[in-house]
N, C-alpha and C positions, 0 to 999 in steps of 0.2 A: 644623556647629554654630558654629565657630569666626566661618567665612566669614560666616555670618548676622548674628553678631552686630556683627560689624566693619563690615557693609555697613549695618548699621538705624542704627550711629552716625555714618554720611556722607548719610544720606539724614532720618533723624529730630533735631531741634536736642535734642529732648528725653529721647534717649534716653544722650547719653552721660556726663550728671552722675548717672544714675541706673545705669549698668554699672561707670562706674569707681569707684563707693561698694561695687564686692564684688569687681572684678578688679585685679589688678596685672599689668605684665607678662610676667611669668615663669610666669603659671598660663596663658597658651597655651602649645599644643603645639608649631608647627610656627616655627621660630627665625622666619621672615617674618612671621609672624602677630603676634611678639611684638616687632620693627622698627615695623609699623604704628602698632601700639596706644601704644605709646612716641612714637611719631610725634603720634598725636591726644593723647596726654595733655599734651606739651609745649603743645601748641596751645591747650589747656583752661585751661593753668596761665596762660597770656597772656590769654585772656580771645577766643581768637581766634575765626572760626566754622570749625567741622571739613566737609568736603564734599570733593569729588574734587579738587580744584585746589589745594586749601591743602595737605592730606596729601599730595602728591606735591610737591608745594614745599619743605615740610618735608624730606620724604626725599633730595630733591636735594639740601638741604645739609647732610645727614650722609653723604654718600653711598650711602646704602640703594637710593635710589629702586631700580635696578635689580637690585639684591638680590632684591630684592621681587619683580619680574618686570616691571619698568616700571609708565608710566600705563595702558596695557591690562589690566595685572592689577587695578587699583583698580575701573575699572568694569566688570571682569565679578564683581568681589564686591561692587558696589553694586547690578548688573543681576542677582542672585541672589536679591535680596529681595523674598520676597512682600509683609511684613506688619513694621512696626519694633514692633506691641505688644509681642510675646514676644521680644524681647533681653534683658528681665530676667530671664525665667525662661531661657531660653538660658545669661544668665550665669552663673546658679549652676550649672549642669548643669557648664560650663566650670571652675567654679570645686572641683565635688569631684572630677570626673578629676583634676584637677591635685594636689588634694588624697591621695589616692587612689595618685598614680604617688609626692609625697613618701613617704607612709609605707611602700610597697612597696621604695623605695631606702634609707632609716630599716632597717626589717627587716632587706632582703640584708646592709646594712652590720655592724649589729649582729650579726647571725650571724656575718657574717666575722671581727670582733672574736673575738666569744666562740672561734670554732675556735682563731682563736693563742693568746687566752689570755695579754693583756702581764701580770698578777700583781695588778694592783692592783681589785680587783672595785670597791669601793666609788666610785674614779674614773670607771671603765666604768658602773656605775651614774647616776652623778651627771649627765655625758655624755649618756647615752641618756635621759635626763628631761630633761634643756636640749634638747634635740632633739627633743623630741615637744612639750615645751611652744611654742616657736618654730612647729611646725608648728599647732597649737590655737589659738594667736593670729590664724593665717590662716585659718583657719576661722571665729572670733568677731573680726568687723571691730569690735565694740566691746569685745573684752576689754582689758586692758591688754598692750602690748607693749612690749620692749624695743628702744631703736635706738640707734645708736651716737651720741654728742657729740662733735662736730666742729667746729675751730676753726680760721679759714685762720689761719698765721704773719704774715701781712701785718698782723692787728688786733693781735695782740702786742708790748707794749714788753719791750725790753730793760729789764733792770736789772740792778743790780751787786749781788753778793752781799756780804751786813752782814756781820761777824762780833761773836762774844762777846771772841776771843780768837781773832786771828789768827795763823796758820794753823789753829790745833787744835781751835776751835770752832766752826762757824759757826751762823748764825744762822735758824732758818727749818729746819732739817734736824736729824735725826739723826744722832749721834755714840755712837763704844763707845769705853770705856774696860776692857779686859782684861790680867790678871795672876792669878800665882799664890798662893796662900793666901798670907798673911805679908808680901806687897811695900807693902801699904798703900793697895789700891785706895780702900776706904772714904775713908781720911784724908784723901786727895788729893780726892775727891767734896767730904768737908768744908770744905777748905783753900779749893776754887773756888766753893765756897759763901760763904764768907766774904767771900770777895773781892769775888763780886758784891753782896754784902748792904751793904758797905760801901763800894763806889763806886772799891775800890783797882787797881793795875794788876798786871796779869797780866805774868808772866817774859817780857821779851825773848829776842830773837836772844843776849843776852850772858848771859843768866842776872839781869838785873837791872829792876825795874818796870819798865813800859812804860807804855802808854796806859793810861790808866783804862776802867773799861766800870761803869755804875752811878749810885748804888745802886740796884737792883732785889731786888726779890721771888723768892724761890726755895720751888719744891716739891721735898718730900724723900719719895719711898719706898724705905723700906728697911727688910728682913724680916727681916734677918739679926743686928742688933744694938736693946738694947732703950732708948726714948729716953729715960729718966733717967738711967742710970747709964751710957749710953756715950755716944749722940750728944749731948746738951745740954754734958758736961766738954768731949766733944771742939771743938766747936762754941767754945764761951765760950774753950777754948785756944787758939783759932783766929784769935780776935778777933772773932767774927762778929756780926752785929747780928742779934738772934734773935728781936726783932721783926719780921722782914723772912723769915725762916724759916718752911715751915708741912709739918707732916708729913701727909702722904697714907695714913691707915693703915685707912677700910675704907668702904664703901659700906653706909648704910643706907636701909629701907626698913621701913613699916608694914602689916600685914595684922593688916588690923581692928583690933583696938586693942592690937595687939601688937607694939612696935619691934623689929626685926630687925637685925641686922651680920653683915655676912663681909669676908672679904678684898679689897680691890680686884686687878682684872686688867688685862692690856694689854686685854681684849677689852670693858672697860667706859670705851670711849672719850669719852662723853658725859658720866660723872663726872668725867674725867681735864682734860677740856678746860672743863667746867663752873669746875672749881678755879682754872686755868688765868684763866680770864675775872674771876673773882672776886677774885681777890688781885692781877691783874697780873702772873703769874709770868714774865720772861724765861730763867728755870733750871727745869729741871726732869730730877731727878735718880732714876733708878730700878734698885736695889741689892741682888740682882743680878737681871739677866733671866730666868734660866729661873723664879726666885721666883713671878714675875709673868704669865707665861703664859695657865694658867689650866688648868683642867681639859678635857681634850680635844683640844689644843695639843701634837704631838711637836713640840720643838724641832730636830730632825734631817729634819723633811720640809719642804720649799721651799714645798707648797701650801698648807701647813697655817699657816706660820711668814709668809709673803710676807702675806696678808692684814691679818693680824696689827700688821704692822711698815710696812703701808702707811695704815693707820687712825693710826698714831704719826706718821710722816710727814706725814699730813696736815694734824693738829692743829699740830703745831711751822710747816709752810708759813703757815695761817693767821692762828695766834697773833703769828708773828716772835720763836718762843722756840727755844732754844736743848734738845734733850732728849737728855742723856747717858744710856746705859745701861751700865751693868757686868756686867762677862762674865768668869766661872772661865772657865779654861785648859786644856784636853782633857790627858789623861793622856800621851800620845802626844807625840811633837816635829812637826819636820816647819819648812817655810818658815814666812813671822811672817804669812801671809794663812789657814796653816792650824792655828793653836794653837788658835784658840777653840772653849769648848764650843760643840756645836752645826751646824749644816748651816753649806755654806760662804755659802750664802744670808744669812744674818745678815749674814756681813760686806759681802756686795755690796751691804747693801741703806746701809749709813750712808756718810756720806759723810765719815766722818774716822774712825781708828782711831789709838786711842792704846797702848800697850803699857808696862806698867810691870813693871819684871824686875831681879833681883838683880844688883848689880854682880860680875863675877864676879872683880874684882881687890880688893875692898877688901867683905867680910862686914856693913859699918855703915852702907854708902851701897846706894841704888838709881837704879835710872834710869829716865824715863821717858821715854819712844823713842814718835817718829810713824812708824805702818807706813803709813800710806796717807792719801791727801787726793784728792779731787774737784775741788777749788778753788784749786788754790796747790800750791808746792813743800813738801814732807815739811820739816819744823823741826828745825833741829839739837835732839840729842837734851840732857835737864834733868836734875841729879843731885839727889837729894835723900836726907835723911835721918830716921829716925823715932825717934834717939837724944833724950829728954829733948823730946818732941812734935819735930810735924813742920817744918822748916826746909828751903828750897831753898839749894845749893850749887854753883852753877855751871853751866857746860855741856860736853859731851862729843862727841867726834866719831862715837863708836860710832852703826850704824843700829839698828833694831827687827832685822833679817835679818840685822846681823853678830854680835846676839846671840841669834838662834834657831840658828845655825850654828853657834856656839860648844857646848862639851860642856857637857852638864847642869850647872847647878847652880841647882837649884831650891828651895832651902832644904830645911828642916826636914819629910819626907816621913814618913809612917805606911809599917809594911810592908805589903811588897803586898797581904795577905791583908785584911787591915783597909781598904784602900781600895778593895779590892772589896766586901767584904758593906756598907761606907759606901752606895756608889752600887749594889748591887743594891736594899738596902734603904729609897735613895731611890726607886728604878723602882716598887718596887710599894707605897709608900705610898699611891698613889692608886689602887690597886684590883688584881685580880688581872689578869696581864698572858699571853698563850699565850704556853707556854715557848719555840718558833722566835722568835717577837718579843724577848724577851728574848735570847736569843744572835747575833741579829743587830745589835741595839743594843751589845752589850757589844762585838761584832767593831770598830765604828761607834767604840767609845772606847777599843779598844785594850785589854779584857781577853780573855784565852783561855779556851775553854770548859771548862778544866779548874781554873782560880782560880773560874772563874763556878759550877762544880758546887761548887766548894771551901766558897765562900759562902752556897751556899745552902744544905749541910749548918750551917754555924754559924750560920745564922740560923736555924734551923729552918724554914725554906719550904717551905711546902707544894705538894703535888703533886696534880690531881686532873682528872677530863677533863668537860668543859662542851661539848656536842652534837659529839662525837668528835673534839674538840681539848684535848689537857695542855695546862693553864691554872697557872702559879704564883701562890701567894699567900702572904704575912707570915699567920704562924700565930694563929691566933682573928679573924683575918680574916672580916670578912661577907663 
């Protein structure tokens, strides 16, 4: 079948715009079969004419020809054709074996999957549907397919990376700013707000203005404090020009004649960058991140979180803005690459991390320490204070890592007990959670199963089984 058809498009002009609209290479069987065919479609794509002479020309300079079996081999499979009508239907014949052996090797795989058994079903699921869908595509030459975007380096210019505030911020990318309750991550959010609002400069290398950056536009979301009564004093304490300020606090929408709100999420990228376009934001500040997620979003899983965080990425590359996120401080110690809540994924994904953390020689100052840049050398680290509103006070030679090495002192803590039922009875605010998931997550942030049972007796959580899995849930729970 093969031969036939290879031989009706060396000898018929018009049969081979009409085979290679259902074949591609790789839906022949035999590896020579699928040399030739590659051989005439290059020939097609020139505009060349396909016939014994060209096609083994071709092959000569890929070195095939004799792969193939030489020119002897071309015309005993152009001397095998009776008839070049049926190549089309030949083709498709070719076209569901080939069909036929994918899904066969689809299946095997898949079974062999499933006997190991990696853990994650819903992955394995998602997987074996990208892989049958790929195969369906080849099957419907006019359904929509997927193909890869490819760009040679050669058409690419270089450019230099902007900054907002070199080293710490750059421009076009994401940035985290993370610390512990009480260090003053918000203020500091505010404080760089200000800055940019009003066109002032950011701390030097001495601790003292630098270069200006501004004035520009800044977007503010943040869940955690409410905007009359904290962000606007703090703001106007700031200096800031609060016309130049615009808070991000919810996505609306109409169904039928009834206006709607909710929350805005990382996952409503189209709002985020809509605003973005609209005001001209170069800042934009988002307080704190797991806030912002969204439903369905473990911050602890790299597939779930990387998507997520490459949609933000994206926005900042195109915009040329600047998007800070703030990040609580995982319960746990550990290097300054592994404090943050959350998969270590987050951190790899930004390209500056800032760390703001308790002096631990003087209770009335803090510091804000660069753990990591993409861009430039790590910035000596900035002291500051939140005595009588926030003021910078110098610089310090202390790193982010000589103070995650240092022994705790992380301010002003809740006891243990209370900081578990906190974050258990954050986990299942958003619905009931199977109780293995929950002890796995809590292992994940450094509570023991025995604080975790502890918690969940004083919250009263409940316990119940949903298709022969314990499921916990916050009591009067739907």
């Amino acid at each position: 079948m093969e031969v036939a058809v290879l031989g009706a498009m060396m000898l018929a002009a018009g049969a081979a715009p009409v085979v290679m609209g259902i074949l591609e290479p790789t839906d022949f069987y035999r590896p020579a079969h699928q040399k030739i065919y590659s051989a005439m479609y290059r020939l097609a794509e020139r505009s060349a004419p396909i016939d014994i002479a060209t096609v083994a020309s071709e092959l000569e300079k890929t070195g095939d020809l004799q792969k193939c079996g030489g020119p002897n081999a071309l015309i005993d499979i152009a001397a095998s054709v009776c008839t070049a009508a049926s190549a089309p239907a030949h083709a498709r014949i070719i076209k569901d074996n080939a069909l036929l052996r994918q899904l066969i090797e689809h299946a095997t795989d898949l079974a062999e999957v499933c006997r190991n058994h990696p853990g994650n079903i819903a992955e394995m699921i998602g997987q074996a549907r990208n892989r049958l869908d790929t195969i369906a595509c080849r099957a419907e030459p006019g359904r929509q397919r997927n193909e890869g975007v490819t760009q040679m380096m050669d058409t690419i210019q270089p450019e230099a990376i902007d900054w907002m505030w070199k080293p710490w911020i750059p421009l076009g990318s994401v940035s985290i700013l993370e610390g512990d309750p009480k260090v003053g991550k918000s203020t500091i959010t505010l404080q760089l707000a200000a800055i940019v609002s009003r066109g002032w400069g950011f701390p030097d290398g001495d601790g003292k203005p630098g270069a200006p950056y501004g004035p520009a536009n800044v977007i503010l979301m943040n869940s955690e404090d409410p905007l009359a009564t904290v962000l606007r004093p703090r703001l106007d304490h700031a200096g800031a020009d609060c016309t130049r300020i615009f808070a991000l606090t919810g996505v609306q929408w109409r169904n039928g004649a009834v206006d709607s709100e909710r929350m805005v999420t990382l996952q409503d990228v189209d709002t985020i960058e809509q605003a973005i376009i609209k005001f001209d934001a170069k800042l934009v500040i988002i307080d704190p991140i797991q806030a912002y997620f969204g439903a369905g979003v473990d911050m602890h899983r790299a597939n779930e979180t990387r998507p997520v965080l490459a949609g933000l990425g994206a926005i900042a590359e195109r915009q040329r803005c600047a998007v800070l996120l703030v990040r609580h401080l995982r319960k746990m110690g550990g290097s300054a690459t592994a404090h943050g809540l959350g998969g270590v994924d987050i951190f790899g994904y930004a390209r500056s991390i800032l760390l703001a953390w308790r002096d631990p020689d003087d209770p009335n100052r803090r510091i804000l320490a660069h753990t990591a840049t993409n861009f430039a050398r790590e910035a000596k680290s900035l002291l500051y204070t939140l005595d009588d509103g926030f003021r910078w006070c110098g610089v310090d030679d202390r790193t982010a890592e000589d103070l995650a090495n240092q022994p705790q002192q992380r301010g002003e803590r809740k006891p243990a007990a209370d900081r578990t039922a906190e974050w258990l009875h954050s986990l299942l605010s958003d619905g009931q959670i199977p109780a293995n998931e929950v002890y796995a997550k809590a292992a994940r942030e450094g509570y023991g199963i025995g604080s975790v049972k502890a918690a969940k007796t004083m919250l009263g959580v409940e316990s119940c089984k949903v298709a022969a899995i314990w499921v916990w849930k916050l009591p009067n729970a739907q």
